[in-house]
C-alpha positions in Angstrom: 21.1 10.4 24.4 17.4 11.8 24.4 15.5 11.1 27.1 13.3 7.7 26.3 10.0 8.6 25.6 7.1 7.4 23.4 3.8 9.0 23.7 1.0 7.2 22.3 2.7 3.2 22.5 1.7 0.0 22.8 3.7 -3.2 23.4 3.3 -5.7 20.6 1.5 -8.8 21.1 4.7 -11.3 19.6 3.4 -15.2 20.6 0.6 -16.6 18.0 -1.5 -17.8 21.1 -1.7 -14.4 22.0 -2.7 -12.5 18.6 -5.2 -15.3 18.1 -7.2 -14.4 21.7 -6.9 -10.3 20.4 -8.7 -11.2 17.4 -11.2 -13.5 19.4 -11.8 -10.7 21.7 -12.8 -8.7 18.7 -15.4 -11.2 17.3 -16.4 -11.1 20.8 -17.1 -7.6 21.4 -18.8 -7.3 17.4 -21.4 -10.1 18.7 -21.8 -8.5 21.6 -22.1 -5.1 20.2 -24.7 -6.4 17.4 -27.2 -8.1 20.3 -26.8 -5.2 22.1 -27.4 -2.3 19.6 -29.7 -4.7 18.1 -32.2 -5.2 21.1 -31.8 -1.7 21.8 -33.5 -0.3 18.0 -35.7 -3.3 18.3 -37.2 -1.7 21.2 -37.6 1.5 19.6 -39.5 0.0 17.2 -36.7 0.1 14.5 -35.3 -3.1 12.1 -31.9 -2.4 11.5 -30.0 -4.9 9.5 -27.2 -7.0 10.2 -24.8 -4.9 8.0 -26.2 -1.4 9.5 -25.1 -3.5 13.2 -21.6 -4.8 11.9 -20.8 -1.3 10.6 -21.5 0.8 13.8 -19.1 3.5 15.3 -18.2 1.2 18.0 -17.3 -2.3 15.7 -15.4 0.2 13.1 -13.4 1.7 15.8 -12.9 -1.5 17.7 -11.5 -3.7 14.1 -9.3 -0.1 13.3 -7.7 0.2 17.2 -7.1 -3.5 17.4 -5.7 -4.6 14.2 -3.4 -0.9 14.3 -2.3 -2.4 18.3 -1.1 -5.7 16.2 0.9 -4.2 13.5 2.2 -7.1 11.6 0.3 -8.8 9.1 -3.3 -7.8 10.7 -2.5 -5.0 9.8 -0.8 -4.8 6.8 -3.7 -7.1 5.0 -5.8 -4.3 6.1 -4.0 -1.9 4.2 -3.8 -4.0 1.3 -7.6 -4.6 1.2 -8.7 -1.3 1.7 -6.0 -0.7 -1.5 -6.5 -3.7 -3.7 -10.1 -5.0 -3.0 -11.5 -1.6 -2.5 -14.5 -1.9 -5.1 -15.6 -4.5 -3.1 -16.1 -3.7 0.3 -18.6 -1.4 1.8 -17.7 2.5 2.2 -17.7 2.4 6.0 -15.3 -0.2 6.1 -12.8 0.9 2.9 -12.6 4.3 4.8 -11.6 2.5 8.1 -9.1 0.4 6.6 -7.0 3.3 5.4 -7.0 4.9 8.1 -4.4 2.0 9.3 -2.2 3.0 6.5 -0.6 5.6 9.1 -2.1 4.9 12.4 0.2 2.4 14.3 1.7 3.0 17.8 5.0 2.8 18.6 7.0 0.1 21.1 6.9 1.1 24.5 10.9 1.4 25.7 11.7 -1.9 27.1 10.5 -3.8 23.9 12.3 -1.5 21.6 15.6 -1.8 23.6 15.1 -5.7 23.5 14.9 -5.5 20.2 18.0 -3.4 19.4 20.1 -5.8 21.8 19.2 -9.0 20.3 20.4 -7.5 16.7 23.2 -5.0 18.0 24.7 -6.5 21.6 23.8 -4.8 24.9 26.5 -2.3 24.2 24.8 -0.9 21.0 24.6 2.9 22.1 28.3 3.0 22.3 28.1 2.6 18.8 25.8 6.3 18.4 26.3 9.7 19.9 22.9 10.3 19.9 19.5 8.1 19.6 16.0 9.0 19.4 13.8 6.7 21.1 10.6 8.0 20.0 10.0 6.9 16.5 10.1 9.5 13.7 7.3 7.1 11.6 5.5 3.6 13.0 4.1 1.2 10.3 3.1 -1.9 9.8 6.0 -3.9 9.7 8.4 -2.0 12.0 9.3 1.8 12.9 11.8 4.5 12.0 14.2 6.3 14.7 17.0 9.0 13.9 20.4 8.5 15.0 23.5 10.2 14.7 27.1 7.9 14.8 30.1 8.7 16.7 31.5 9.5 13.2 28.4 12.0 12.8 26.3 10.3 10.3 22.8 11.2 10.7 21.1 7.9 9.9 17.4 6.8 9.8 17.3 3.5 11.5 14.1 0.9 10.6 13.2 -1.6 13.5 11.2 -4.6 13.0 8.8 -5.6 15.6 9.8 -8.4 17.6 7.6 -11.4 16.1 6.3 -10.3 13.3 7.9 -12.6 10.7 6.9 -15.4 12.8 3.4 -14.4 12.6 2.6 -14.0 9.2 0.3 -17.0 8.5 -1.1 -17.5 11.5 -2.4 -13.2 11.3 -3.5 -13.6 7.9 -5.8 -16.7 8.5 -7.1 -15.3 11.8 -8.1 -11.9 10.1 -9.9 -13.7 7.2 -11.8 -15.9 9.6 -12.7 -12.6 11.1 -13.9 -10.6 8.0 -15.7 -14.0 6.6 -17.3 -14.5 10.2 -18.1 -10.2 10.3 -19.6 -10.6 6.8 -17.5 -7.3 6.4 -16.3 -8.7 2.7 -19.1 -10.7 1.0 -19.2 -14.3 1.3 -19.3 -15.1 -2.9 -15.4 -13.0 -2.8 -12.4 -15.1 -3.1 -9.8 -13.6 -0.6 -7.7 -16.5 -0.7 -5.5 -14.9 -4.2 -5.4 -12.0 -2.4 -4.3 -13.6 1.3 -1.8 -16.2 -0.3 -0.1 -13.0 -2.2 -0.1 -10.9 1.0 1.9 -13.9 3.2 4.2 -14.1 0.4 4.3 -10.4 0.1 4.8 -10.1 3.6 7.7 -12.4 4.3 9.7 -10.4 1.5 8.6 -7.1 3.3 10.3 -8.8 6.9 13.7 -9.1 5.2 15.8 -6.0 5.3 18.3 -6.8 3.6 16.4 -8.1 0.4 15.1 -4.2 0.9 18.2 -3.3 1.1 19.4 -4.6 -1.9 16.1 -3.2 -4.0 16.8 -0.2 -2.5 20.4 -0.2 -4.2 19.2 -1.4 -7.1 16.9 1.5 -8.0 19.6 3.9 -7.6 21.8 1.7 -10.4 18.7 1.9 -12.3 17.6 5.7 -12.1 21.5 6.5 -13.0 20.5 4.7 -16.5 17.6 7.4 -17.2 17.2 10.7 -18.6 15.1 11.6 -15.4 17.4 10.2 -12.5 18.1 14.4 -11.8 14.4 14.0 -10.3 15.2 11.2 -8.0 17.2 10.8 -4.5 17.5 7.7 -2.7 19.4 7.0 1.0 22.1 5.0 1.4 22.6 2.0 3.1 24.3 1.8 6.1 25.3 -1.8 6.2 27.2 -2.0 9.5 24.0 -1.6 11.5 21.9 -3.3 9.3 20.6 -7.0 9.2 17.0 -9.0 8.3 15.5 -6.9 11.5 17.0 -3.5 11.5 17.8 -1.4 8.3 19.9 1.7 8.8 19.8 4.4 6.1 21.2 7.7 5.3 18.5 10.4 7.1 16.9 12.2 4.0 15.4 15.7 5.2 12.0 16.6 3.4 8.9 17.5 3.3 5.9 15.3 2.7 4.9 15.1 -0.9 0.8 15.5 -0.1 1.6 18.4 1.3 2.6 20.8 -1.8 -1.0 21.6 -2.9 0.0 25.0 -2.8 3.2 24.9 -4.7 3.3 26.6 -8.0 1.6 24.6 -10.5 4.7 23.6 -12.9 6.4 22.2 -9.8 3.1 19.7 -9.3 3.3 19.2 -12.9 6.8 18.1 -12.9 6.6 15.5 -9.6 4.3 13.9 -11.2 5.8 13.7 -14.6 8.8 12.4 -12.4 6.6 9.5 -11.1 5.3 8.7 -14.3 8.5 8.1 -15.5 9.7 6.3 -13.2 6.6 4.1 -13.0 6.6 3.0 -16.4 10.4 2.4 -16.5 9.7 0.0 -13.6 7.4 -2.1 -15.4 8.1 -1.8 -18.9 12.1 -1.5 -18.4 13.3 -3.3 -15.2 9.9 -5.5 -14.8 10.5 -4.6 -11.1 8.5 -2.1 -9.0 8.3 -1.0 -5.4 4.4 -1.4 -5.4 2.8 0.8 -2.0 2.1 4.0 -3.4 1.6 5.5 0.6 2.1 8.9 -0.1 4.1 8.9 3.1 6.9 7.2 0.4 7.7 10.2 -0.9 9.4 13.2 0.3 10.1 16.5 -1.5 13.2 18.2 -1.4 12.6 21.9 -2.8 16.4 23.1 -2.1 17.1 20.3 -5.1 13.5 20.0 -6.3 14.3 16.2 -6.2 11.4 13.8 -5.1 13.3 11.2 -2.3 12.1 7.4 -2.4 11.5 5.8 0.6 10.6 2.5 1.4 11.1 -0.8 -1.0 9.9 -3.3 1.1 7.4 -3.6 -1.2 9.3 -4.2 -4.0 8.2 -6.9 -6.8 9.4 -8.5 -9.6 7.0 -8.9 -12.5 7.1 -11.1 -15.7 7.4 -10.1 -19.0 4.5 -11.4 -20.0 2.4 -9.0 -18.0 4.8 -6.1 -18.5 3.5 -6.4 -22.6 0.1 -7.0 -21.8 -0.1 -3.7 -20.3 1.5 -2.2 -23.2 -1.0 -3.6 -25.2 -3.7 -3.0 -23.2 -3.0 0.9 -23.1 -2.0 1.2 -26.5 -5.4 -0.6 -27.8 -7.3 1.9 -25.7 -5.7 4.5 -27.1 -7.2 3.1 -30.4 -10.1 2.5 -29.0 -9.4 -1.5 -30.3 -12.1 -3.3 -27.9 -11.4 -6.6 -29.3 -7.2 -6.0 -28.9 -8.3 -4.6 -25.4 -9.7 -7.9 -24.6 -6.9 -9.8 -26.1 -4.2 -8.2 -23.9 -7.0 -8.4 -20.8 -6.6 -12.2 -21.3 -3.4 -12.2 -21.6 -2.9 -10.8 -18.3 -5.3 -13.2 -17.1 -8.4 -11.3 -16.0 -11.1 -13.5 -17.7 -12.3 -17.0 -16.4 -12.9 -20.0 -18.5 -17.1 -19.3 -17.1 -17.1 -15.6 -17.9 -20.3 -14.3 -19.7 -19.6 -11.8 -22.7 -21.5 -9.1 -20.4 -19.0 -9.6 -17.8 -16.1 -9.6 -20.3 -17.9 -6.4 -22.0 -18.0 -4.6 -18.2 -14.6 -5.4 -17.3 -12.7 -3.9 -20.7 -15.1 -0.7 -20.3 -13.8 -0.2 -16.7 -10.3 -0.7 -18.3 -11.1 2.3 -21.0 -12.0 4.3 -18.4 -8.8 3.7 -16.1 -6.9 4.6 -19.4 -8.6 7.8 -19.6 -5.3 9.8 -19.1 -3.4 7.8 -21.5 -5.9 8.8 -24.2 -6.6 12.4 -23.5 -4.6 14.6 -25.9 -2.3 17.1 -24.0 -2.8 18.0 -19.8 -5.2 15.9 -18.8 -6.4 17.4 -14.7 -6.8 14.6 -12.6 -8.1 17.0 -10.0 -11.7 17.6 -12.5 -12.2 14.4 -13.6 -14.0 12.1 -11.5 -12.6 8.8 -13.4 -12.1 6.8 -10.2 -15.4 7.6 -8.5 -16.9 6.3 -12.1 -14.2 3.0 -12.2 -15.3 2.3 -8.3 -19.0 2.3 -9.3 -18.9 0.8 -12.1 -16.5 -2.0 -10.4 -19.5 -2.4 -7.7 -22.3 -3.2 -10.2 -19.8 -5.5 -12.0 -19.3 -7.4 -8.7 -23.1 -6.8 -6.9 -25.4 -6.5 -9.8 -23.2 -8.9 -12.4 -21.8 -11.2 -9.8 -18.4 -10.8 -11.4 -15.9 -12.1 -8.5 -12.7 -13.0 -10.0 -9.3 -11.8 -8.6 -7.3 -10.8 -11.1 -3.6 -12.0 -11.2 -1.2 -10.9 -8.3 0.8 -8.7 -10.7 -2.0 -7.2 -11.8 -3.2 -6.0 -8.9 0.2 -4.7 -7.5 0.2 -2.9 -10.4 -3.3 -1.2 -10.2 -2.7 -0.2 -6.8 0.5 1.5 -7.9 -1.1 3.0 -10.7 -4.1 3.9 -8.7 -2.3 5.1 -6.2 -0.3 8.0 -8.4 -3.8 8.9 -9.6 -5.0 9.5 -6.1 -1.8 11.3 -5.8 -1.9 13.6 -9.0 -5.6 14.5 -8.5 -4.3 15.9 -4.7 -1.4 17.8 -6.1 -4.1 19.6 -8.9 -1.4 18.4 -11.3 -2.1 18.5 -15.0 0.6 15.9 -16.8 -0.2 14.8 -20.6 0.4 10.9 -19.8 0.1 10.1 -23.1 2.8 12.0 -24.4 5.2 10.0 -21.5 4.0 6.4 -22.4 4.8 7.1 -26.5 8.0 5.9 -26.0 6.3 2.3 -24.6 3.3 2.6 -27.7 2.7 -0.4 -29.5 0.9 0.2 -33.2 -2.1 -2.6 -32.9 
């Protein structure tokens, strides 16, 4: 057994009661800290305004360490806005909020121990020759160890945090009470789309075994394709596994962000891979693990196969958006304005009250996200600076337009998927013609 020990933990807040007063202690220390900073540039003969206050080092850094300490669904909702709702929060604040897309400390000892007793018996380790203690990845929802069985199967073993499925609800209303209060996210912006999805989201994400079964599932899938060579997936493990704890083959890798310097057909070709396999998920299977965390993906180079990690996340999407897309994308790649709009409604991005300049803004940003679709040959996400032009484009929509609406909860799943591999293929260089790999899902408007 390896000695037990966890640098950098942080036992989890589990009752309600007690998440609630972290949260409250935040407000707390914001108000304090905007009286305080306040007074003091007053004094110096300054006026700073009230955002200038609520975005200072110290209220950034306090939001970021406390919601990371929570884990759970304070933290997770701050992952999904700072994916999903990105054009319409300020810089400071988007920037903070991914940083908790791999910052979370692990459980100290005793609570992790707990943990593996109530699922396992208080005679688990007989069950392991060795066990790691100190987590090999901490996330949101619950952290990774390595283990190796008495039969010597190296596994990689997820642990939930004690409470978190409990805690959903109650975290989700507490945060948005906090960012409504904070005036971090704009008072005319309807979060409550965006918070119902993530509780629903959420509760899937606490059940293991409906991961493990996605997990399965995309390997029954990928063996269907011409591209599964690409593809690796672990195994489930299911004698240790349950609704709390998910044991997996271990996969050995490196991390996919990290082959920048990898010859340049190789980057071509992973993202080629991902392409694939994104559009088979939503044209094909209508089903789609949806967090494109880079941290997802491992590289193998011994097999040059990209490993998937991670289907929590996993959704089911309805026909009916899975063809809107295709028409959507296929009509931009006519440059058909008025089918764009067509298949736009279809998906359900305009409201009944929607003036024709809004409608006009929104299908422009859509031409632009398409812009990979239409190039002819390579197009280098690395040059082009399409999502620096969607995000500002999507902030006039919303500041200057006063364009609110939340699209539907497919539809933004999807974009932060989509965005996601963009983000993704601009920071491997790689130069893929996309067009080429959605012919196959072309429709002739």
């Amino acid at each position: 057994m390896n000695k037990p020990s966890t640098p950098n933990s942080y036992p989890l807040p589990t009752h309600r009661l007690n998440r609630l007063a972290r949260l409250g202690k935040v407000a707390g220390g914001m108000a304090g800290s905007i009286i305080y900073q306040g007074t003091k540039q007053w004094l110096q003969g300054e006026q700073p305004t009230k955002q200038s206050l609520l975005l200072s080092t110290q209220n950034i850094q306090r939001l970021t360490n406390e919601l990371a300490k929570m884990r759970g669904a304070a933290m997770k909702v701050g992952q999904l806005l700072s994916l999903d709702a990105g054009e319409l929060i300020p810089d400071e604040l988007a920037v903070i909020l991914a940083q908790l897309r791999n910052q979370a400390p692990a459980m100290p000892i005793s609570q992790l121990q707990t943990q593996l007793a109530a699922n396992w018996g208080n005679n688990w380790m007989a069950h392991f020759q060795q066990f790691s203690f100190y987590p090999i990845a901490a996330a949101s929802i619950g952290q990774v160890h390595r283990a190796q069985t008495r039969a010597k199967e190296d596994l990689a073993i997820k642990i939930q945090y004690p409470g978190v499925a409990n805690s959903i609800d109650s975290d989700v209303d507490n945060l948005a009470s906090l960012l409504r209060w904070s005036r971090l996210i704009p008072k005319d912006v309807d979060l409550e789309p965006i918070l119902a999805e993530a509780k629903q989201q959420l509760l899937l994400e606490t059940d293991y075994e409906n991961e493990a079964k996605a997990l399965t599932k995309m390997a029954q899938q990928l063996a269907d394709t011409d591209f599964e060579q690409h593809f690796a997936q672990p195994k489930v493990q299911t004698e240790f596994s349950n609704k709390a704890i998910l044991a997996m083959e271990f996969m050995p890798g490196e991390p996919i962000e990290t082959l920048a310097a990898a010859p340049q057909a190789v980057r071509d070709q992973l993202v080629s891979a991902l392409f694939q396999l994104l559009f088979s998920e939503l044209f094909v299977w209508q089903q789609m693990q949806t967090d494109p965390n880079f941290a997802n993906f491992l590289y193998q180079a011994d097999t040059q196969r990209i490993v998937l990690l991670d289907f929590g996340a996993t959704r089911q999407f309805s026909p009916a958006i899975a063809e809107g897309y295709q028409q959507l994308i296929s009509a931009a790649q006519d440059n058909n304005l008025a089918h764009m709009t067509e298949a736009a409604r279809q998906i359900g991005f305009f409201q009944a009250n929607i003036l024709p300049a809004q409608q006009d803004t929104v299908v422009k940003l859509f031409k632009q996200a398409c812009e990979p679709f239409c190039h002819n040959g390579k197009f280098d996400f690395a040059k082009s600076d399409m999502l620096a032009r969607i995000k500002d484009q999507g902030m006039a929509l919303s500041f200057e337009q006063n364009y609110w609406h939340s699209p539907p909860a497919d539809a933004l799943f999807f974009h932060r998927k989509l965005g996601g591999l963009y983000l993704l293929a601009a920071k491997l260089n790689a130069r893929v013609n996309i067009q080429a790999l959605f012919e196959p899902y072309r429709i002739t408007s």
